[in-house]
N, C-alpha and C positions, 0 to 999 in steps of 0.2 A: 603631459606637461600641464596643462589647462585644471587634469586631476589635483594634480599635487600642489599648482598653485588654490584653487579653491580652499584645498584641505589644510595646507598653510595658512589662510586667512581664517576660516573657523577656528583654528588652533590657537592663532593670536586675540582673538576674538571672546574664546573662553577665558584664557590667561589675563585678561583685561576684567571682565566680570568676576575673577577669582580674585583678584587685588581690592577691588571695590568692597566685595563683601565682605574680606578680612580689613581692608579698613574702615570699614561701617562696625563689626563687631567690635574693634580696639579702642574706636571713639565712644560705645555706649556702656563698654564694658567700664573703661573709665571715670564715666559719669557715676556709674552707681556701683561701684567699688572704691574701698577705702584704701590707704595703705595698711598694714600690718604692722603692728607694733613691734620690735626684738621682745619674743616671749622667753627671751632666757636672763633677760636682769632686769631690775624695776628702775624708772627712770626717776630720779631724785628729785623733789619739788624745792628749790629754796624760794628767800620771801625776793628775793629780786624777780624769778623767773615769772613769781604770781602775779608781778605788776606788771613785766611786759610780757607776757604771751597773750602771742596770735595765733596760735592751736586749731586749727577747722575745725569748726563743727564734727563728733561722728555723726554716723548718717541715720541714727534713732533718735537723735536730739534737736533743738532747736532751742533758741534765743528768743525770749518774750519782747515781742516790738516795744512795749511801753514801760518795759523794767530788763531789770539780771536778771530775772527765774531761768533757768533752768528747765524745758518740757522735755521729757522724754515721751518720742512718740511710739516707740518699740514694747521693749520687753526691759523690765525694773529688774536690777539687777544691784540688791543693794545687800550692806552689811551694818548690823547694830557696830555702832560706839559706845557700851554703856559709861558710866561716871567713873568704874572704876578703872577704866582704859584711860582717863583722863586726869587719873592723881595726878599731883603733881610731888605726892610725899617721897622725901628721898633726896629730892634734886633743889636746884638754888630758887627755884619756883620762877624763874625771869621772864620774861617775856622769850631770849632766846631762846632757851629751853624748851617753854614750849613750843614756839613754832619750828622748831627742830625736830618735838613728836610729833606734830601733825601732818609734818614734811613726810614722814618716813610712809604716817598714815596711808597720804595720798597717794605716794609712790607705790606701794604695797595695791592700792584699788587699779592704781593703771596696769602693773603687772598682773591682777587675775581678773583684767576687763570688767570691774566695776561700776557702775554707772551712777551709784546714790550712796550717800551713808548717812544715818539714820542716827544722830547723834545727842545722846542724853545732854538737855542743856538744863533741864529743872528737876532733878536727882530728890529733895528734900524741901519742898516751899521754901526753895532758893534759887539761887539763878548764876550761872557761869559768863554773869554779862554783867555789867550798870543796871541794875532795875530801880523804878523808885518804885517799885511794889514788893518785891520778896530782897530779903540779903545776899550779899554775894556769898556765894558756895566755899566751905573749907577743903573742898577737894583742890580747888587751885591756890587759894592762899592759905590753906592748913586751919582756918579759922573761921568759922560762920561766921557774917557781918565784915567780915576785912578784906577790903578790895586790894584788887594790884595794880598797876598802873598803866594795865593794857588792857584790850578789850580781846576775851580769848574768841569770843563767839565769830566776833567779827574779821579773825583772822580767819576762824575755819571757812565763814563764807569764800572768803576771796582766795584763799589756797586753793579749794575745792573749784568755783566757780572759772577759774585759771582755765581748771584743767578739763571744764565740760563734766564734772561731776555735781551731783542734785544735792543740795543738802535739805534734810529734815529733820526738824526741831522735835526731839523726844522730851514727852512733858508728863512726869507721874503727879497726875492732878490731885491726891488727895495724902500721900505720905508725907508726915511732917519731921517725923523720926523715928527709926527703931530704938530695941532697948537698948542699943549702945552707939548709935550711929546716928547725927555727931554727936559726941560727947557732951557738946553745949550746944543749946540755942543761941544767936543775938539778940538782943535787947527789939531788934527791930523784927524779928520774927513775927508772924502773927498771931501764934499761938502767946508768946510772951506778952504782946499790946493786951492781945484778950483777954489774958486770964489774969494781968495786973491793973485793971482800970478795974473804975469802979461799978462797971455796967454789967449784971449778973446774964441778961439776957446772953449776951456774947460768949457765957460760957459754957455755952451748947453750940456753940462754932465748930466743937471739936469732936473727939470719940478717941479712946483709950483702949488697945487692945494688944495685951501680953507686950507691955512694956512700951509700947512705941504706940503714938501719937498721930491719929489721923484729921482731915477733913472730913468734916458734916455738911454733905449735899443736900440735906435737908432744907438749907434756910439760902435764900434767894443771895444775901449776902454775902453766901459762900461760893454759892454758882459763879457770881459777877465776876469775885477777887478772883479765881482762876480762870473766866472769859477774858475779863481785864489783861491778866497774866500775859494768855496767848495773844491778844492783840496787840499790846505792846512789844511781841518778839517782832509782828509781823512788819509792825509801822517804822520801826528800827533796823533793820536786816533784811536781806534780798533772798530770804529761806522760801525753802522751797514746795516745801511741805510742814504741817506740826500733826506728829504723832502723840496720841495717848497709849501708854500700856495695858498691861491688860491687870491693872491693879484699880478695882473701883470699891465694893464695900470690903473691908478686911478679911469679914469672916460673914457666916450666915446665923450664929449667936445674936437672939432678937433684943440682950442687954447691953448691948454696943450704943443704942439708940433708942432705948426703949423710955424715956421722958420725953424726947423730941418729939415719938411717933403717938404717947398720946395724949399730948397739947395738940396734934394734929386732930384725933379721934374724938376730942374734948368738941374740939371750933368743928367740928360739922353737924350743919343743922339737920334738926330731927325729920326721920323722911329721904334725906339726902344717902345714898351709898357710901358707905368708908370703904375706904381699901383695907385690905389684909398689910400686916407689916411689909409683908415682901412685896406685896404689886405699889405699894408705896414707896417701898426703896427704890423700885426699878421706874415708876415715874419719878421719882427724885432724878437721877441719873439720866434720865430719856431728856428732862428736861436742858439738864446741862447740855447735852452732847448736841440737842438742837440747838441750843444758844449761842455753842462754840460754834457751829458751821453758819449759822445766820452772821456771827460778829466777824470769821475769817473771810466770807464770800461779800459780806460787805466792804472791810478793808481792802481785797486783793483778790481778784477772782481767779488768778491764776495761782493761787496756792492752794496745795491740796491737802485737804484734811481727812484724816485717817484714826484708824484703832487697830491695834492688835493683842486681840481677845486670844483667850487661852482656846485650846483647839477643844477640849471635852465640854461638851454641848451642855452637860449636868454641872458642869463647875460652874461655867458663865451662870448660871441660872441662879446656884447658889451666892455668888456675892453680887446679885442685881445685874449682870450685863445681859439687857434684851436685846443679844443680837439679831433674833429673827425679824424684829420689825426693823430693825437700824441697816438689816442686806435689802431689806423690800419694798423702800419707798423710798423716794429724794426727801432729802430737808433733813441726814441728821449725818451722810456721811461722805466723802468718794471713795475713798477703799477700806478694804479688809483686809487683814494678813494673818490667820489665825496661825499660832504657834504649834504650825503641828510636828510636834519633836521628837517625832516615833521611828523606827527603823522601818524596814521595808519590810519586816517579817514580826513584827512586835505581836507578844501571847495575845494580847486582847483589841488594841485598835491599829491595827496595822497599815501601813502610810496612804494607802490605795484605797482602801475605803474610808477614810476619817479626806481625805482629798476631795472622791466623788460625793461624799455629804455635804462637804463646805460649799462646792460647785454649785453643788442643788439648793443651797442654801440663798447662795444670791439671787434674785429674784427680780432686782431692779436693773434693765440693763447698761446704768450707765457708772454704777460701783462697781469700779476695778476689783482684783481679786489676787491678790501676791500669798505667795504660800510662802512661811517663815519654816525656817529648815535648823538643824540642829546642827552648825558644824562641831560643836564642843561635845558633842555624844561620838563623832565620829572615829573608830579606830580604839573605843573604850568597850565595857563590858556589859555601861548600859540597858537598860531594858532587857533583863535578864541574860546577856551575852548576846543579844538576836545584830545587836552593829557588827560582830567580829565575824556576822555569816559571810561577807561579804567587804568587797573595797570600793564597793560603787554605790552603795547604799544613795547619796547625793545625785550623782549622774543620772540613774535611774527615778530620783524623785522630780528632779528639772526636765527629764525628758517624759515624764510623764504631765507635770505641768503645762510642759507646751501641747501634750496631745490633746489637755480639755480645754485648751484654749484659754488660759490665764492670762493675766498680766504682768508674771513676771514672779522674780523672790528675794526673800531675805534670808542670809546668812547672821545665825547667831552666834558667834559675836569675834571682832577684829580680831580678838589678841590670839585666836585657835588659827588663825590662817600662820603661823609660826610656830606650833604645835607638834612635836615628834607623831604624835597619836593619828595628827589628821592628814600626815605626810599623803600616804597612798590614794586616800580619798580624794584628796586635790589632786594629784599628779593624774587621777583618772577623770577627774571633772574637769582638768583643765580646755581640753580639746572644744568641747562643748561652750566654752565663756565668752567665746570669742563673740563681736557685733555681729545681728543679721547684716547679712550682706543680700545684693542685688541676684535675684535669681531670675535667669529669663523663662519667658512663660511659653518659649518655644525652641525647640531645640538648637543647638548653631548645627549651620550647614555643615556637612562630611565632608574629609580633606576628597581634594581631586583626587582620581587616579591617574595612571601613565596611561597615554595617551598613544594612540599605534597610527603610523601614516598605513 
């Protein structure tokens, strides 16, 4: 009797400590798990929801104590917005309109666990906002120079910001127009003040190549108006990053610039080093790029400044982008995201090695590292047919991402995430988008077993 009492008590005993420990696991599992979004419809943003949502935190993000930004302390998880995602040609151009498209936007980033978009706001030495520096953009009011009567930019912050997603500001710092694209300048353009005043110097501001109209990072006055540019995104909006593209000199043609380059060659004194055309373009450029990250870490320190350079290492070189000294020292960048838009099996730079060169490339350890991924190649023919080897082309490039320890990627571009072509590809990458969640660093205890008197 005295047995079986004993072993009763033991018995209660352990039952006691097996209660504890599953509620010790239930309370921590809690803590550092999220809930799970329904992955099977996107949840719709309207403009009421963007003003009152209380939405938690996910659990890679956080709230900057002394503004809106936006940190993401995890893994970037973003997708381009370019301009043309943003026409507004077709429609009654309203303001409803569009915060109707951006609604769909956002809804679309929450359904494939999004966490940034990466949104063209200066398309053409214009601006999809109020600027008194560059014209308002005709992709929203069909007109270079004609504003509308809302502010689009300022909607997409606070849609986006709603909903715990990062916004950054895409800025092509040196296209003014192609050979058909806008049709017209504004009067207030810069290129038009320039080349119709009476001041001849100004009009090497510029550079002319097959049709279409660039900036000359040549001249200090040109560096400023697009540092100015970006500073005034940053002083006006709660963005969250400003990206440049990977569009700097047009072409590697030394007549694009070739009077700029030697009034340069002219003014140095005898004895002193010139540079060659090209280590001139690319200090031209290095300049800038310093200037931008000196003028954004002064405005906001919590805004991250970025480039995404073309992924072939001999391209950058030929239109001035010195990436290798811009991955290997502080003072000109925070991240990288080279467009590397190759399949996993591509004839000549195939995704895996053009990845572990950009890795090695980085050199400074505090330049984040996002790889730009091609969802519009996915499910097409592509690079010689090498995307239709496979339906995971994507999956396979993000999970090799996280094995070198990146900081994350970019999907090019929204409008393919609704693409018949890129169906299978997503359907295979979807599993994978989900947030890091809480993983314990020790095993959970083994269920009891039955217990025998």
């Amino acid at each position: 009797m005295h047995s079986f009492a004993k072993r009763l008590k033991t018995f209660i005993i352990m039952i006691l400590i097996a209660a504890l420990c599953i509620g010790a696991v239930t309370f921590f599992a809690s803590i550092h798990t999220e809930p799970k979004p329904d992955t099977n419809q996107a949840v719709p943003v309207s403009s009421e929801q963007s003003e009152k949502s209380t939405s938690v935190l996910p659990s890679d993000s956080s709230r900057s104590e002394k503004n809106n930004h936006i940190i993401i302390n995890d893994e970037i998880r973003g997708i381009w917005i370019p301009y043309m995602t943003l026409d507004m040609s077709g429609t009654d151009r309203s303001e409803k309109t569009f915060r109707a498209k951006i609604d769909s936007i956002i809804s679309d980033c929450i359904h494939y666990h999004l966490n940034t978009i990466i949104v063209q706001v200066r398309p053409f030495c214009d601006a999809i906002y109020p600027s008194e520096i560059f014209p308002f953009s005709h992709i929203i009011s069909g007109e270079q120079g004609k504003a509308v009567d809302y502010d689009p930019l300022s909607y997409i912050v606070k849609a986006a910001h709603s909903q715990n997603i990062a916004v950054h500001a895409w800025v092509n710092p040196f296209r003014i127009c192609t050979a058909d694209t806008p049709n017209k300048l504004s009067d207030s353009n810069p290129y038009q003040i320039w080349s119709s005043d009476d001041n001849k110097d100004n009009d090497m501001f510029t550079m002319e190549y097959q049709g279409g109209k660039y900036l000359n990072p040549a001249y200090p006055e040109v560096r400023k108006l697009i540092t100015d540019g970006i500073v005034e995104i940053i002083q006006n909006y709660e963005v969250d990053g400003i990206q440049l593209d990977d569009y700097f000199y047009p072409d590697e043609d030394t007549s694009l610039d070739s009077i700029s380059y030697r009034l340069y060659a002219d003014a140095v004194p005898e004895g002193n080093i010139c540079l060659s055309q090209s280590e001139w373009r690319e200090a031209n450029i290095n300049s800038l790029i310093s200037g931008i990250y000196t003028a954004v870490h002064s405005t906001d320190n919590d805004v991250l400044f970025g480039i995404s350079p073309q992924c072939n290492f001999d391209n950058n070189q030929k239109i001035s982008a010195d990436i290798r000294s811009w991955c290997s020292v502080k003072g000109y960048i925070d991240y990288i995201c080279p467009q590397i838009y190759v399949s996993d099996n591509h004839p000549v730079f195939p995704f895996e090695d053009l990845a572990k060169k950009w890795k090695d490339t980085v050199k400074e350890k505090d330049i984040r590292l996002y790889f730009g991924l091609a969802l519009y190649k996915a499910g097409t023919n592509a690079d010689e047919g090498t995307w239709l080897d496979s339906d995971d082309n994507l999956k396979t490039q993000i999970e090799l991402s996280r094995k070198l320890k990146t900081d994350g990627f970019m999907l090019y571009s929204y409008d393919f995430l609704n693409s018949e072509n890129t169906e299978k590809e997503l359907n295979n990458l979807f599993p994978i988008m989900q947030s890091t969640l809480f993983i314990a660093s020790a095993p959970l205890p083994k269920p009891f077993g039955v217990f025998v008197f």
